[in-house]
N, C-alpha and C positions, 0 to 999 in steps of 0.2 A: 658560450652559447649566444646565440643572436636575439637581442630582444626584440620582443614583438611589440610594434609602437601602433598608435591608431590606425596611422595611415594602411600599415598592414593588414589591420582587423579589418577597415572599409574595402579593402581591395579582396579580403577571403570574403566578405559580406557578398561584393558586387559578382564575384563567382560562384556561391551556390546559387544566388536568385537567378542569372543564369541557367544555371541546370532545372530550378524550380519551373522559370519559364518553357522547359521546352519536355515538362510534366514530369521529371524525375523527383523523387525526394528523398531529402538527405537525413538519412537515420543516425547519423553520427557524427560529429565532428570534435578536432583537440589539438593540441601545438604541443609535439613533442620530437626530438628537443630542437626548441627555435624551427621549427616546421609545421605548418596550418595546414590539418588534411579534413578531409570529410567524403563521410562514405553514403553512396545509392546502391540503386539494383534496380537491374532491368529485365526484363522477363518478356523472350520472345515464342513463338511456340516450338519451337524447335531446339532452343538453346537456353541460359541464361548468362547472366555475367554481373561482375561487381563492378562500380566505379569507385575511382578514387580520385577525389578530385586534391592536388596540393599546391602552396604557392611558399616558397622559401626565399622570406624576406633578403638574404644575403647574398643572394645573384640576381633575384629579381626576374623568378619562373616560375611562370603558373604552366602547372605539369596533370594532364591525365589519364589515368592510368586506366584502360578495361583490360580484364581480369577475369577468365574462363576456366572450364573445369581441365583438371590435371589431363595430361595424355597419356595412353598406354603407350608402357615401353615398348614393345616390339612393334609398333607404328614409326617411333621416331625419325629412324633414318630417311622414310620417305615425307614424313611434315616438315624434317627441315628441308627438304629437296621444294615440296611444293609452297613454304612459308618462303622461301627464297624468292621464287616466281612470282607470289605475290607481293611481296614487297621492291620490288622491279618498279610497280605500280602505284609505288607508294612517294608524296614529297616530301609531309611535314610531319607524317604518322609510319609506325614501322609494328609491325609484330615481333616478338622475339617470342623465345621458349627456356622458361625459368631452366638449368641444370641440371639442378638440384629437387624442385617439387615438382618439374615436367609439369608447371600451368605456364600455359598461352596466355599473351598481354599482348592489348596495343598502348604502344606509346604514342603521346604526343605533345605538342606543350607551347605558350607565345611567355616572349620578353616582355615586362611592365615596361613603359616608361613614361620619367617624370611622377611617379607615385600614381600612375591614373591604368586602372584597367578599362582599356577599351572591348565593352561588354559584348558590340555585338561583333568583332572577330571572333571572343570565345564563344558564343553560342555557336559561330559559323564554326569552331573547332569541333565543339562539341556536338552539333546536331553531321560531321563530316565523318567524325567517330561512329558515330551511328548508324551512318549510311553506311562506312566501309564494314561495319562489321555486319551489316545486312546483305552486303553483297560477296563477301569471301567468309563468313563461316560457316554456309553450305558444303564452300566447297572442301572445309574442315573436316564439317562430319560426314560427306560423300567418302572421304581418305579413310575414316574410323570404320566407317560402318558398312565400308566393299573391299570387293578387291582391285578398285579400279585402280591405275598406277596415277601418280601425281600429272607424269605428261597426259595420258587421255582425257583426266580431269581437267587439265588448262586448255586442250585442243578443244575439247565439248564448250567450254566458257569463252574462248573467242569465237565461235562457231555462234554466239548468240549474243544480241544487245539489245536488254531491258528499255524500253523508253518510258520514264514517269512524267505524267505530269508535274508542274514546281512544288502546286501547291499538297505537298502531301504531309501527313503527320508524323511526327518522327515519335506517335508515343504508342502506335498499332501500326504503321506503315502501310497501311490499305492503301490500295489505287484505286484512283478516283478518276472517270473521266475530262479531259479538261474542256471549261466551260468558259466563254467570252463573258462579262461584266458590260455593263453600262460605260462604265470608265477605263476600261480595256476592251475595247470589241475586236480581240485578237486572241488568237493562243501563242503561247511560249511551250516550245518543249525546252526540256535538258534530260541528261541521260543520267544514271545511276549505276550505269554498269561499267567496266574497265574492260575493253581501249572503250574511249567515250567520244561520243560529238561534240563539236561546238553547240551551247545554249544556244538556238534559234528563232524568230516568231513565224506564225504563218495566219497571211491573213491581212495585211501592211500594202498591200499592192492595192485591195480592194479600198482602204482609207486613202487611195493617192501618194503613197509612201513608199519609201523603200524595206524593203525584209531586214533587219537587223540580226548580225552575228556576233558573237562574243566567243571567246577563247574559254571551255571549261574550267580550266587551273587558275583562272585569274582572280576570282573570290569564292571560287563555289556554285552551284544550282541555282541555288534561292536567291546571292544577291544579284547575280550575272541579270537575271530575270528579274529582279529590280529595276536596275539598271537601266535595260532597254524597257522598261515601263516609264522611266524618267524619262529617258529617249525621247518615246514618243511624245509626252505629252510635252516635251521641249518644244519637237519641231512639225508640232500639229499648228505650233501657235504663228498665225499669218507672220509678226514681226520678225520670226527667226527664218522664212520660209527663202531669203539671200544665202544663208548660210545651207540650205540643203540644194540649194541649185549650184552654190560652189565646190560640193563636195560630188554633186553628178557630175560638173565638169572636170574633176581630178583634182582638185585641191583637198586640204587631209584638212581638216577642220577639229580645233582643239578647245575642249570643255571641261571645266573642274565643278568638284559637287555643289558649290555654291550655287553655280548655273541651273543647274538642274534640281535643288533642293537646298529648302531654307533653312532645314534641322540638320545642317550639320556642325559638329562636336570635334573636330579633328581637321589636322593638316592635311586638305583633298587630296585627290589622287589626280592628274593630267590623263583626261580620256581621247584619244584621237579617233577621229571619224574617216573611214577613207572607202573610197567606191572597191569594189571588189565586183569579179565575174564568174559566171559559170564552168570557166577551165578553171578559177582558183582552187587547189585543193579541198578547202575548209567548207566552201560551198557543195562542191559534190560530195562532201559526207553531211553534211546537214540537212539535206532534200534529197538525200539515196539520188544521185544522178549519172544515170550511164552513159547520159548522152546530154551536153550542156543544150543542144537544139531542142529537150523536149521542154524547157523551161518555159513560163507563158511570156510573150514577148513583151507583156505589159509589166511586169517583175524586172527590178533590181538590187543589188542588193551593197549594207552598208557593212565593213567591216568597224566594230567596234575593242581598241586595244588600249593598255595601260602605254602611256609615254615612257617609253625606255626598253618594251618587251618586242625588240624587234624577233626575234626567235617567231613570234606569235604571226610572222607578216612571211614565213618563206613555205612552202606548198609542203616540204621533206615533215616540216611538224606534224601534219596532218594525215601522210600517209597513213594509212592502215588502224587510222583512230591514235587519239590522243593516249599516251601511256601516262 
């Protein structure tokens, strides 16, 4: 059995506060055997579910488990039809359906390393958990509780995309209208629904700037929309204002979090900057544009990518929304 040494105790510590931060609480927790779990509950009006948070000191995986009620059997054969569908939609998180108890789970789970849990990837895990199970187990219990077939149900759900704004709460999920700030006199949308948009701002052309886009799957809603808040307040600042003329004249302009923020804990990421236009894919699903001529002629706009995700730089990704 694997002993459980401090270092592992600080790393279960630094994931439930984690879950505490994003309002969950943890009614139970125990190491058995040589495994550190600990159990919440989340309660939406329509559903519940259990979490399970665990991290198994001897691979070095913090793993989370949500954990819904049993399914009736003569349902089955169509939930794994539409659990399939959804999980098409899925990268780092997956549903399955226990055999045996016929309960639905999402998995999903990050690698430690170096003994350090990097806290705010798993909240980003954990509050993604959250999202996705807010967006597909409607369509769960839409399968339970009609007689709709799993295709009508996927046809009706790309037929429509939720737009939230970032800042929303992940502990009632209420939408909130989004509001400009002093220190952001901008909106950021992201989307919450699958196929989804690129995270976008609106409102960057009227400050002298270009519109920033960012790739959904690249960290998430929330930090995506970080991000181009760092963005901005980068190259609002006159000294860096060479660097946003080189990237309107076509040069791709390369920034790590240092640059943009001083609190960072961790080996940055390479962000590139690169002018993009209104035939690019990714721009006509960000501003709904049926026609790149109705954009205001005074807009332009910045693609924002992680260094190495050229996937994220060809028009085919974009089509028909990101999956």
């Amino acid at each position: 059995m694997q002993n459980i040494s401090s270092k592992d105790k600080k790393i279960f510590k630094d994931m439930k506060q984690c879950a505490q931060d994003l309002g969950l609480k943890i009614t139970d927790d125990q190491s058995d055997p040589g495994i550190l779990t600990g159990v919440s509950t989340f309660e939406y009006h329509s559903y519940s579910m259990g979490i399970i948070l665990s991290y198994d000191p001897s691979i070095k995986v913090t793993e989370v488990m949500m954990q819904y009620a049993e399914l009736p059997a003569e349902k089955l054969p169509a939930l794994y039809e539409l659990i399939n569908h959804i999980n098409n939609h899925l990268k780092f998180n997956h549903f399955v359906i226990n055999s045996k108890s016929r309960i639905l789970m999402l998995l999903s789970g990050i690698y430690v390393t170096n003994n350090f849990l990097d806290k705010e990837e798993f909240k980003m895990l954990l509050g993604q958990d959250l999202g996705i199970s807010h967006t597909f187990m409607p369509l769960v219990l839409k399968l339970i509780f009609t007689d709709k077939t799993p295709k009508s149900i996927m046809d009706e759900f790309y037929a429509t995309k939720e737009i939230l704004p970032l800042n929303f709460s992940t502990s009632d999920w209420k939408q909130e209208t989004p509001k400009m700030a002093e220190d952001q006199p901008f909106i950021l949308h992201g989307c919450s629904d699958k196929p989804v948009i690129p995270t976008h701002s609106h409102g960057m052309t009227k400050l002298g700037l270009p519109e920033f886009l960012i790739n959904h799957q690249a960290f998430g809603v929330q930090q995506n929309g970080d991000l181009i808040g760092h963005s901005y307040k980068y190259f609002k600042k006159p000294e860096n204002a060479d660097k946003l003329d080189a990237i309107k004249n076509g040069e791709t302009v390369r920034l790590k979090d240092e640059d943009l923020s001083a609190n960072v804990k961790y080996p940055p990421f390479v962000y590139c900057y690169r002018r993009v236009y209104p035939e690019f894919e990714m721009v006509k699903q960000a501003y709904d544009l049926n026609d790149p001529a109705d954009v205001d002629p005074k807009a332009w706009f910045v693609q924002i990518y992680v260094e190495g995700d050229d996937f994220a730089l060809t028009d085919d990704y974009y089509k028909y929304g990101i999956k």
